[in-house]
N, C-alpha and C positions, 0 to 999 in steps of 0.2 A: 632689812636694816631696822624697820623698826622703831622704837620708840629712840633709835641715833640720829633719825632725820632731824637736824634744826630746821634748815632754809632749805628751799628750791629754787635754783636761778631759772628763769625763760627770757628769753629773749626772741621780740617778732616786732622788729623797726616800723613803726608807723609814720614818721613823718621826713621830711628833707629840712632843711637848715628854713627854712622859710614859711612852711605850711604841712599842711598832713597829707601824707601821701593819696589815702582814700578821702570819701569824705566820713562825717560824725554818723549821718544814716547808713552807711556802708560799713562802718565799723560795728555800729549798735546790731544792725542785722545780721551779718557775717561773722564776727570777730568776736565779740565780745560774749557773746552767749556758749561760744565753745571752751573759750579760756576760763570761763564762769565754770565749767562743770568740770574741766581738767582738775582746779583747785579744789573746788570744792568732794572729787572726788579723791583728792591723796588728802585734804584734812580731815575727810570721812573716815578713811581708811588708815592715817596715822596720827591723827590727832591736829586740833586748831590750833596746839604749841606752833605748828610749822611756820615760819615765816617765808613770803613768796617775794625773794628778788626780782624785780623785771627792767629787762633793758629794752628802753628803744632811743634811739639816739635822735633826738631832730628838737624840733615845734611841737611835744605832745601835749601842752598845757591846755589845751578844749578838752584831751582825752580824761587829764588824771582825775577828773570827777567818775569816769566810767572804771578805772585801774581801779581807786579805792574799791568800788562800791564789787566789783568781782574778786575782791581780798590780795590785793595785790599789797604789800605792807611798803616794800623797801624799791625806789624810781633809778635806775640808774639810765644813762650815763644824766649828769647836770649838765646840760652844753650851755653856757651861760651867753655865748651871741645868736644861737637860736630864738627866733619870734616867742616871746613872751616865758621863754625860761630865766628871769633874772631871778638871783638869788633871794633878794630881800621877799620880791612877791609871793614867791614857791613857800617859802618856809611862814610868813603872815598868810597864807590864805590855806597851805594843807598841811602843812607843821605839827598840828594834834592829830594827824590819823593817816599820816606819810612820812616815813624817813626816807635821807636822802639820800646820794652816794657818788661823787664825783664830782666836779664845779672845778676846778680847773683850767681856763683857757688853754688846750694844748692849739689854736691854731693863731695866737698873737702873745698871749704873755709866757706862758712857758717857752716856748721856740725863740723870741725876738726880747723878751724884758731882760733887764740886769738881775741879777742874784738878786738885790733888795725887794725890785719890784716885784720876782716870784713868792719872794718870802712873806712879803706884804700882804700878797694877793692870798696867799694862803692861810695867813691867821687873819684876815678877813672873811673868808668863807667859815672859817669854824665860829668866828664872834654871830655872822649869822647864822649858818644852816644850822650849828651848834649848840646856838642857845636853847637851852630844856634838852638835850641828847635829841638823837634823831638823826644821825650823820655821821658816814663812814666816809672820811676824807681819803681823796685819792685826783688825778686826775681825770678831766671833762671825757679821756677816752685811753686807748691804749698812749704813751707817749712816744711821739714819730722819732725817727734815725737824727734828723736836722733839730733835738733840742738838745743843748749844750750839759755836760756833764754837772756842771756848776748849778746849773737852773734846775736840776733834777736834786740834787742835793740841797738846793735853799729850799725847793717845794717841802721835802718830806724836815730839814728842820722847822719851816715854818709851822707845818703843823704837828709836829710833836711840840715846838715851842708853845703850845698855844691852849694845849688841854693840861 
């Protein structure tokens, strides 16, 4: 492929809704030194244009100091009731050298809110995560069977209303 590689998605879940699955020296040891040379061997080999998607869904906010610094560019999913992924903090503390990708509540406001509150809730995430680019809006994860057609449709008006 070539000089057609933009992005590379990885994905390797580090945390639960509450904590990180391993701990920070289990990651730094194990984990992070292999993902370090995965990347740095496809931007070796196809160039540092490449931007590196990474998902892991939970509490990674102790990790994303370690994501950046192994070239990780783009954090997905944003689980915004996970331990210490709120919106405002994520985007003031790694804003200039992380974008985001997701923030969406699919486990209380998409599923259980009114069309407004979805709508709300989404061009709220773009005024943060947003501001200065940096943020591919979408839902916190896949969106489950139990959320209402209407709430799926305020989501994506909201943020097209909103760029």
């Amino acid at each position: 492929a070539g000089d057609r590689i933009d992005m590379v998605y990885i994905a390797d879940d580090l945390a639960s809704q509450n904590a990180l699955l391993i701990s920070v020296d289990m990651y730094r040891k194990f984990l992070k030194p292999r993902w370090k040379k995965y990347i740095d061997t496809i931007k070796n080999r196809f160039g540092n244009h490449i931007k590196f998607h990474y998902h892991s869904c939970g509490a990674v906010a102790q990790l994303i100091p370690d994501l950046i610094d192994i070239g990780v560019d783009i954090l997905n999913p944003i689980q915004p009731k996970a331990d210490g992924m709120e919106p405002q903090f994520l985007k003031d503390t790694y804003g200039d050298r992380l974008s985001f990708s997701g923030g969406l509540d699919i486990q209380d406001i998409l599923p259980n809110g009114t069309a407004e509150q979805v709508k709300s809730e989404a061009k709220r995430l773009v005024n943060i995560l947003g501001k200065n680019g940096g943020y591919i809006a979408s839902s916190a994860h896949v969106i489950q069977p139990d959320t209402p057609v209407e709430n799926v449709i305020a989501m994506i008006e909201g943020f097209k209303d909103s760029f």
